[in-house]
C-alpha positions in Angstrom: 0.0 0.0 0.0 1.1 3.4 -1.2 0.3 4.8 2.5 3.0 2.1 4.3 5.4 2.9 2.5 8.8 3.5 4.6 10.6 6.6 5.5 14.3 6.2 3.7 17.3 7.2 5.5 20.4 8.6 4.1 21.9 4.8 4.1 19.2 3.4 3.3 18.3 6.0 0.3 22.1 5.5 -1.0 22.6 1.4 -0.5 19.6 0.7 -3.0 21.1 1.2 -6.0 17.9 2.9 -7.4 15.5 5.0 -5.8 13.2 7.6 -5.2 12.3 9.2 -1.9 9.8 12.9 -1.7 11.9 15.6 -0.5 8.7 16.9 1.6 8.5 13.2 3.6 11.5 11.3 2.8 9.3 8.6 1.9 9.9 6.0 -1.2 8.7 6.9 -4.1 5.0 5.3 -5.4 5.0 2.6 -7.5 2.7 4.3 -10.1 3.6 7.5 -12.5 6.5 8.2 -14.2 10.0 9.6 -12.9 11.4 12.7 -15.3 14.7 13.9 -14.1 15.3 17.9 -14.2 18.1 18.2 -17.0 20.9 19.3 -14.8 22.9 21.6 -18.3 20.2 24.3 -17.0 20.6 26.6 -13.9 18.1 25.6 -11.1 17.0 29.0 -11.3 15.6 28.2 -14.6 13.9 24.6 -13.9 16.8 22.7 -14.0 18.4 20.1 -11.7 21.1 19.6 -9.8 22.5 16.6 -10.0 25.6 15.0 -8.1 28.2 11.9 -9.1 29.7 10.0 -7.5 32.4 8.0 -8.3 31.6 5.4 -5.9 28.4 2.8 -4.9 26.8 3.3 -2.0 28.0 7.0 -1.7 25.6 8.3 1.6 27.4 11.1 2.0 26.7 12.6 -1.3 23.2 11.5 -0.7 22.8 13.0 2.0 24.8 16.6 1.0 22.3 16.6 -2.4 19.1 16.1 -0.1 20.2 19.4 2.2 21.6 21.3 -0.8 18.9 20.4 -3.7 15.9 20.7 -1.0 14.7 24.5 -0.8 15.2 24.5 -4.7 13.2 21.3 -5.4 10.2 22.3 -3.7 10.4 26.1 -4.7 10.8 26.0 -8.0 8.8 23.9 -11.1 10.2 24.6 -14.3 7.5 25.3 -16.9 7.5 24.2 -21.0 8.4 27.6 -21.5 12.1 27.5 -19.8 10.6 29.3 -17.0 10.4 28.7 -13.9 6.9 28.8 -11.2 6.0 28.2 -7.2 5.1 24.2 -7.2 1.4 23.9 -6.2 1.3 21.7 -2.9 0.5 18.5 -4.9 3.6 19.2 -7.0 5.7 19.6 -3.7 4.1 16.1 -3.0 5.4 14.7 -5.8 9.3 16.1 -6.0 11.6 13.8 -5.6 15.5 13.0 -4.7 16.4 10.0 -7.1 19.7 7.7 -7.4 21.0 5.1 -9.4 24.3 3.8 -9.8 25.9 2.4 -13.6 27.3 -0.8 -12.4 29.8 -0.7 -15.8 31.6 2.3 -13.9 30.6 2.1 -10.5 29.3 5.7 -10.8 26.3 7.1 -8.5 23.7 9.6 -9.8 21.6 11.5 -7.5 19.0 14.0 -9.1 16.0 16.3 -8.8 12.9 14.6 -10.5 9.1 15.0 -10.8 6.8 12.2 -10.6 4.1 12.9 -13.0 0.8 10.9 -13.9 0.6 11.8 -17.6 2.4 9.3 -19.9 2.4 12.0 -22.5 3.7 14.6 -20.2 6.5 12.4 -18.9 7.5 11.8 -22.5 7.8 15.4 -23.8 9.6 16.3 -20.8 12.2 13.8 -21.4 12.3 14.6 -24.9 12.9 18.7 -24.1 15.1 18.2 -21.5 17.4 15.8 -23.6 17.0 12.8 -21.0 17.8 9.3 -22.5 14.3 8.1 -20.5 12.2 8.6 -18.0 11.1 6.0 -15.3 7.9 4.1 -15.6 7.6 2.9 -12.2 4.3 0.9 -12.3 6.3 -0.9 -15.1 9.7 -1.1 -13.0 11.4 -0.2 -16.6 12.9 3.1 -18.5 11.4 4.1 -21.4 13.9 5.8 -23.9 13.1 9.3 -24.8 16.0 9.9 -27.2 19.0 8.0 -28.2 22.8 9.1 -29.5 23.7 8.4 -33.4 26.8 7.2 -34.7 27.5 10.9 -34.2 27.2 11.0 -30.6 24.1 13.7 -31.2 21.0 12.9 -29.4 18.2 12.9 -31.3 14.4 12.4 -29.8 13.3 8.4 -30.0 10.3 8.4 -32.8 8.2 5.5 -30.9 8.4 8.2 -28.1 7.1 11.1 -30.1 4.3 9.1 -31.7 3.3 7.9 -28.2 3.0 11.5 -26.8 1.2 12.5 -29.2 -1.3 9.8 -29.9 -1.6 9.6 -26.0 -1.6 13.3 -25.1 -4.6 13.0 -27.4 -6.7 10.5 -25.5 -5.5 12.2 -22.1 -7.2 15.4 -23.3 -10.2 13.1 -24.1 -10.4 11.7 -20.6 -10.3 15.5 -19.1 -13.0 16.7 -21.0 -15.3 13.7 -19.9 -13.6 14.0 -16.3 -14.9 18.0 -15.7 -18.5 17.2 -16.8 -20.7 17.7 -13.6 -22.4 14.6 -12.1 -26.0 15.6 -13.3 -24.3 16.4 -17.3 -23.0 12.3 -16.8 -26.4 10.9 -15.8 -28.5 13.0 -18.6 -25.9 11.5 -21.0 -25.8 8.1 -20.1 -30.0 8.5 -19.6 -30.2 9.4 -23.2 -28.3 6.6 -24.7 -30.2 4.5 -22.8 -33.5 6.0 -24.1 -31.4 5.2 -28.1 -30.6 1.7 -27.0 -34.4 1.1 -25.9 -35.6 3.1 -29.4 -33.0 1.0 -31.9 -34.4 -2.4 -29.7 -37.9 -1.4 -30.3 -37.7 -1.2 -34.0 -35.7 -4.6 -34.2 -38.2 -6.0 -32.3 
């Protein structure tokens, strides 16, 4: 259950190899939603990240140093799609997060700034714009690549991902237009395609 889940220490936070923990609780991360880093080439004061490495496993100390430094910009600052930045709304704070995970090919530890977001198609193009490699699906327990390097070493934005947020931002904005309908606009709805479904059964009968 989302409410059980435990309080991470330092240690704890930097012995997992890959985590999340909110900066307002120090809780792990939920299972659901999807992780997106904050792209760490632009100035917190802009919306980006800061984001430490370590050349060691297991690093606590830098764990812990990020949390203290990285804490009063995390949840005072949301960077917007226009390179701007805004004051998080409370569910926002909520859902800022420290994250690790260490490369076992060179040993190194990554700790970051991330937002854990509900909308797939959100996630996407903000992985996309901020020129992340993926984001983290955690209901899935997997990374799904948002751009890749070419022979070139360039990055270039993953097509499967851009037909995905796109296609999927689509049926999102879909869902939120049914969603704000009031409770009486539902029922008269669903009461008059009831009254077509009685009307086409009448005639066939």
């Amino acid at each position: 259950m989302s409410n059980n889940r435990p309080v991470l220490s330092h240690a704890q936070f930097a012995q997992s190899g890959g985590a999340s923990r909110e900066y307002l609780t120090g809780k792990k991360g939920k299972r659901g939603g999807y992780y997106v880093s904050r792209d760490p080439r632009v100035p917190p004061t802009a919306g980006g990240g800061v984001e430490e490495i370590s050349n060691k496993p297991f690093d606590v100390e830098a764990a812990a140093g990020h949390f203290v430094t990285t804490k009063d910009i995390a949840l005072n600052t949301f960077p917007t799609e226009h390179g701007t930045v805004r004051m998080p709304t409370q569910k926002e704070k909520e859902n800022v997060h420290q994250g690790i995970w260490t490369d076992t090919d060179s040993g190194k530890t990554y700790i970051d700034i991330s937002d854990r977001v509900s909308s797939l198609s959100e996630g996407l193009r903000r992985g996309m714009n901020q020129n992340q490699l993926g984001i983290y699906a955690a209901g899935a327990g997997k990374t799904l690549p948002t751009r890749f390097e070419d022979d070139k070493g360039f990055r270039r934005n993953n097509p499967s991902a851009e037909m995905v947020a796109e296609s999927y931002g689509k049926k999102e904005e879909q869902w939120k237009s049914r969603s704000k309908l009031s409770k009486k606009k539902r029922e008269a709805l669903l009461s008059e395609m009831d009254k077509d479904v009685a009307e086409i059964k009448a005639r066939r009968g």
